[in-house]
C-alpha positions as CSV (number, residue, x, y, z in Angstrom):
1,X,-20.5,-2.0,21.6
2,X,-19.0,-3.7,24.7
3,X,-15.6,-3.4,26.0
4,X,-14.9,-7.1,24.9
5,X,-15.9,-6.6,21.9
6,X,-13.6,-3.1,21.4
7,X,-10.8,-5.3,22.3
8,X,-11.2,-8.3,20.3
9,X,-11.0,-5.7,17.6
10,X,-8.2,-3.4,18.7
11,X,-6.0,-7.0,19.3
12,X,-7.2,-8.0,15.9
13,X,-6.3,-4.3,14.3
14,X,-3.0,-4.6,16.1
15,X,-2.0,-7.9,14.7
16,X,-2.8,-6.8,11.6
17,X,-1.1,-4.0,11.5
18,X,2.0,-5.8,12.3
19,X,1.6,-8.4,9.8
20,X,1.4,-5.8,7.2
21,X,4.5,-4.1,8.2
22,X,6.9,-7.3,9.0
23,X,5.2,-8.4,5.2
24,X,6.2,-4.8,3.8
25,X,9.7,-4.9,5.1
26,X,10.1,-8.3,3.8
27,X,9.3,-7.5,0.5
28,X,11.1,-4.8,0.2
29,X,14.6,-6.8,1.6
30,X,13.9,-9.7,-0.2
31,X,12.6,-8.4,-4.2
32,X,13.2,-5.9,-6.5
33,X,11.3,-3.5,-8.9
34,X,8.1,-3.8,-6.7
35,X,5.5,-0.7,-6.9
36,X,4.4,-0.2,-3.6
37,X,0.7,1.7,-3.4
38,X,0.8,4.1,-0.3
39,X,-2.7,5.7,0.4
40,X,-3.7,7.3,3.5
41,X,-1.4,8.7,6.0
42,X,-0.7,5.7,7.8
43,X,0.4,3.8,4.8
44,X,2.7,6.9,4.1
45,X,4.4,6.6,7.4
46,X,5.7,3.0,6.4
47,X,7.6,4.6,3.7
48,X,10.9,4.0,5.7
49,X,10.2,1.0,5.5
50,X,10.7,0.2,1.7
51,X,14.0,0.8,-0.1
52,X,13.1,3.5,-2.6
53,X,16.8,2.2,-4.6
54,X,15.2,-1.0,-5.5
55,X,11.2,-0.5,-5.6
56,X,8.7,2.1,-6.9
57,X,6.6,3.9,-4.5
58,X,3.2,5.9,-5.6
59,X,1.6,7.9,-2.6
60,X,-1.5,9.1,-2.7
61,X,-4.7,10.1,-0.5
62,X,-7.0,7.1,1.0
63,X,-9.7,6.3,-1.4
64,X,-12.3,7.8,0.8
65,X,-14.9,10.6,0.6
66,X,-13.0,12.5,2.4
67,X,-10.2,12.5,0.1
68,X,-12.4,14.0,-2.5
69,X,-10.6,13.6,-5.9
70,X,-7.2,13.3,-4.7
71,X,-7.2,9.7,-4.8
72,X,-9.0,9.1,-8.4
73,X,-7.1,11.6,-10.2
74,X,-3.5,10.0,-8.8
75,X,-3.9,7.2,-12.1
76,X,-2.0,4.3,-9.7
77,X,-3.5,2.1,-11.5
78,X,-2.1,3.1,-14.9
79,X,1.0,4.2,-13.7
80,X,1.5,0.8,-11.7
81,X,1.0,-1.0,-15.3
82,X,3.1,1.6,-16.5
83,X,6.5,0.4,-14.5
84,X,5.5,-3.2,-14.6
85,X,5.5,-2.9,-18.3
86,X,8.5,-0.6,-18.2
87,X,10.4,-4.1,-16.7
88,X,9.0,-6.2,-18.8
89,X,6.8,-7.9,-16.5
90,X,3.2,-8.5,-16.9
91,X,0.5,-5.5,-16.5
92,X,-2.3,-6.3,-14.0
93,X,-5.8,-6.5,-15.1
94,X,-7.1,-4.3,-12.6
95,X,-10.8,-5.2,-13.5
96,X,-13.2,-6.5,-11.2
């Protein structure tokens, strides 16, 4: 890979990155009762970033091989559903 192209992606990464977290503390300022998914470490360190008083936050390992089971027997998915339901909002259909 060449240098450009190692920092076309680290600018793209970057950008990202900070879209996701201006996004994140957005959300949490501006809505209530959201479940916030954290997986990985990274996503775990934003966790400052959400206001636990007013939103649900699952944490978890990142769905990777290295994770082993520790991401597939966290049940997000049904415990996201769970709270939604629990508010009376609508479950997700979390089929692809």
């Amino acid at each position: 890979m060449t240098d450009k192209k190692k920092l076309k992606i680290k600018i793209f990464e970057n950008n990202y990155h900070s879209l996701v977290l201006e996004v994140s503390k957005k959300i949490s300022e501006k809505k209530e009762g959201v479940v916030f998914l954290l997986w990985g470490n990274f996503a775990k360190a934003k966790k400052e970033l959400i206001d636990d008083s007013k939103h649900f936050i699952l944490e978890s390992a990142h769905p990777s091989p290295l994770a082993g089971n520790r991401f597939f027997d966290n049940h997000h998915f049904s415990k996201t559903n769970e709270i939604l339901t629990g508010q009376n909002k609508t479950p997700i259909d979390w089929q692809v």
